[in-house]
N, C-alpha and C positions, 0 to 999 in steps of 0.2 A: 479532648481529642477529636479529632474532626473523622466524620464518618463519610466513607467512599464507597458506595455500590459501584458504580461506574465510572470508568477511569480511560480518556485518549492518551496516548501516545503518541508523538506525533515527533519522527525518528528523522533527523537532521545533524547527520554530521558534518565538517566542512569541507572533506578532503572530496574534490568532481575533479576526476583526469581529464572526460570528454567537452565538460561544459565549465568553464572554470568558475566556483562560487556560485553554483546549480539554486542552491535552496535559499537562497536570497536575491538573486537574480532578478529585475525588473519585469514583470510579467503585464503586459496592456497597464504601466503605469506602478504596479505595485510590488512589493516581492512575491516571490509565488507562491511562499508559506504564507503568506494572508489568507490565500484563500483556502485551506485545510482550515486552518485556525479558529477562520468566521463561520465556515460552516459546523465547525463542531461544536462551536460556543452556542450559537446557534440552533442547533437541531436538538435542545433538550432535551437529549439524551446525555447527559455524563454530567457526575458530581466537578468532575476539575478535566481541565487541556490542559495538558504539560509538554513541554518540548525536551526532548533527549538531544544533548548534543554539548557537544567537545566545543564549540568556537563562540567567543563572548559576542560576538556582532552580530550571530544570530539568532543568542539568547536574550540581547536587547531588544532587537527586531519582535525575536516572539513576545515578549514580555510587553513591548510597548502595543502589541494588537490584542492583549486581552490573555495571554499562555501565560501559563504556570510556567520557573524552569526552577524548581527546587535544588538542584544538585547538576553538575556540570558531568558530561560523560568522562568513565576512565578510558587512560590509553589504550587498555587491553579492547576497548569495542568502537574503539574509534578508528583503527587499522583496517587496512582494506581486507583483511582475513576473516573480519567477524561478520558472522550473519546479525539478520534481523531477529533471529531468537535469540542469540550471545547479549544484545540489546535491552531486548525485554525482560530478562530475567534479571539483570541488572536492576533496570528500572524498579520492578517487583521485588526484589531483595532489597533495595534501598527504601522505599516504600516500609516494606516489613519493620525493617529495623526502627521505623517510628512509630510502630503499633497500628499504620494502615494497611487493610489486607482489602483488598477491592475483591467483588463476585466477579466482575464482567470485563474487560477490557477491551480495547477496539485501538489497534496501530494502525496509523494511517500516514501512509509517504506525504513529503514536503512539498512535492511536485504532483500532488492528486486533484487538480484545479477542476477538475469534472465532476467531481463527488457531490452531490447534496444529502439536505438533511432526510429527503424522503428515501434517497437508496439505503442511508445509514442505518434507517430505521427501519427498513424490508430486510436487513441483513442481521439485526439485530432481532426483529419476531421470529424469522426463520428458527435463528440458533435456540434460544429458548422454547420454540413450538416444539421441535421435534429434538432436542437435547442433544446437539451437534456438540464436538468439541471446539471445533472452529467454523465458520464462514466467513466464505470472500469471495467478490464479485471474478467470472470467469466471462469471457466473451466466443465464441464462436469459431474455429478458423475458418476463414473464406475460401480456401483453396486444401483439397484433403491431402494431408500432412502423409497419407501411405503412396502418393505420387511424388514425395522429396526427392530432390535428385543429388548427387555428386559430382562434380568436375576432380578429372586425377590426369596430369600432363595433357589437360584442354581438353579430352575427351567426356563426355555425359554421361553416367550410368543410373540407374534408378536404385534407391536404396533398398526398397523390397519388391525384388521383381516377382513375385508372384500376385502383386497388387496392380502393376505395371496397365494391366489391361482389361481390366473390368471399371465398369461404367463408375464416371462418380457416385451415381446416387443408389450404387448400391456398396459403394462403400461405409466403415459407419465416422459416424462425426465425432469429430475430436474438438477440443475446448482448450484455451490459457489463459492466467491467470492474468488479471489486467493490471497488477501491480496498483493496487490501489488501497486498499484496507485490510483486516484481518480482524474479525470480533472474534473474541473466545473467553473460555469458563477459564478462570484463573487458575484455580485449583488442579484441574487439568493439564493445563497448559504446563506447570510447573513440573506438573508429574513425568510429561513428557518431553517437555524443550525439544516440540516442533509445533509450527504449524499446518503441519500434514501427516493426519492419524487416518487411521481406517476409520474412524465416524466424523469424516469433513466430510460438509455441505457445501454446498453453491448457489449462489444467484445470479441469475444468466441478465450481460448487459447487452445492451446493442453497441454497436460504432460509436454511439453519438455521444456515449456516456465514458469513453475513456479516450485516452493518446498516450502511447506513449513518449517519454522525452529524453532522449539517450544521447540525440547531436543538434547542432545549431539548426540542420534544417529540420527538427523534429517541434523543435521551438518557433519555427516559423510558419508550422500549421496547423502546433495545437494553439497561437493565439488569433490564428484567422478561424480555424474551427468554434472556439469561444467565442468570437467574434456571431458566428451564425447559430452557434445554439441557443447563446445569451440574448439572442437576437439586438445585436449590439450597432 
């Protein structure tokens, strides 16, 4: 029986309404899950990469860069209804049912092309240093989120106006999630099906370490972005 301390996830389904076939998609030449894939295999950290996912052209894709795909996702988590925890718990129940029970796990989006193995691995000492149940990279907002505004019939109003006019910096800073990994203790994780308990952590990134990719012009400057981190 093959033993798993640590275990990727690396969660790829086929269905993108905004980008169509997201997680395969031609990224500066490559799909874009390569580059999750190579970083995980890579960053020696985890007994096995595995790829979750409903659609066989992406499980060839992973398969031919080095991923595991044991088992094909079911329809129930492959619907646009199911989170990223309906996912894992999946993966981990299926896992179980062959007598592999992993300590540590670490999911990581298709389209996380900014990741490496040294974040991986700052995110991964954290949780075990101080006995988090989860961590994952957050980044900073650049503009304080208690000055959000509303448009109602073209008019502006501020959503909390009793923040409306005091100084930025003495407002306090707000932080989200960069959409990019999640480590957690398995046994936990299971206990709870989420990944946000009252003992998550965080590791703070800058800009240069994420993008998001939601529309095509989001794709057009996180491969010029890569382009300049990569120093390409």
């Amino acid at each position: 029986m093959r033993q798993i301390k640590t275990l990727a996830i690396i969660t790829a389904r086929s269905g993108s309404k905004r980008i169509p076939r997201k997680n395969i998609k031609p990224f500066l030449g490559r799909p874009i899950i390569y580059y999750p894939i190579d970083v995980a295999l890579n960053s020696e950290l985890f007994d096995e990469v595995m790829v979750s996912t409903d659609d066989y052209e992406i499980a060839d894709i992973a398969r031919k860069y080095g991923a595991s795909v044991p088992f094909m996702r079911s329809e129930k988590t492959a619907n646009d209804f199911a989170g990223t925890a309906d996912v894992l718990v999946e993966v981990l129940e299926e896992y179980g049912k062959k007598g592999i029970n992993p300590e540590y796990c670490c999911c990581i989006y298709p389209t996380a092309v900014f990741i490496s193995g040294g974040l991986l691995k700052k995110g991964f000492d954290l949780l075990k240093e101080k006995n988090f149940d989860v961590v994952f990279p957050v980044a900073k907002y650049n503009f304080s989120i208690y000055r959000a505004l509303k448009l109602e019939n073209g008019k502006v109003f501020p959503i909390w106006k009793e923040y409306y006019d005091m100084r930025s910096q003495d407002l306090e800073p707000a932080y989200h999630d960069t959409g990019q990994f999640y480590w957690f203790h398995v046994d936990k994780f299971m206990k709870n099906k989420t990944l946000m308990t009252e003992n998550t952590g965080a590791i703070l990134v800058s800009e240069s370490d994420f993008q998001d990719i939601d529309t095509e012009e989001d794709w057009r400057i996180a491969e010029l972005k890569y382009k300049i981190v990569k120093g390409l």
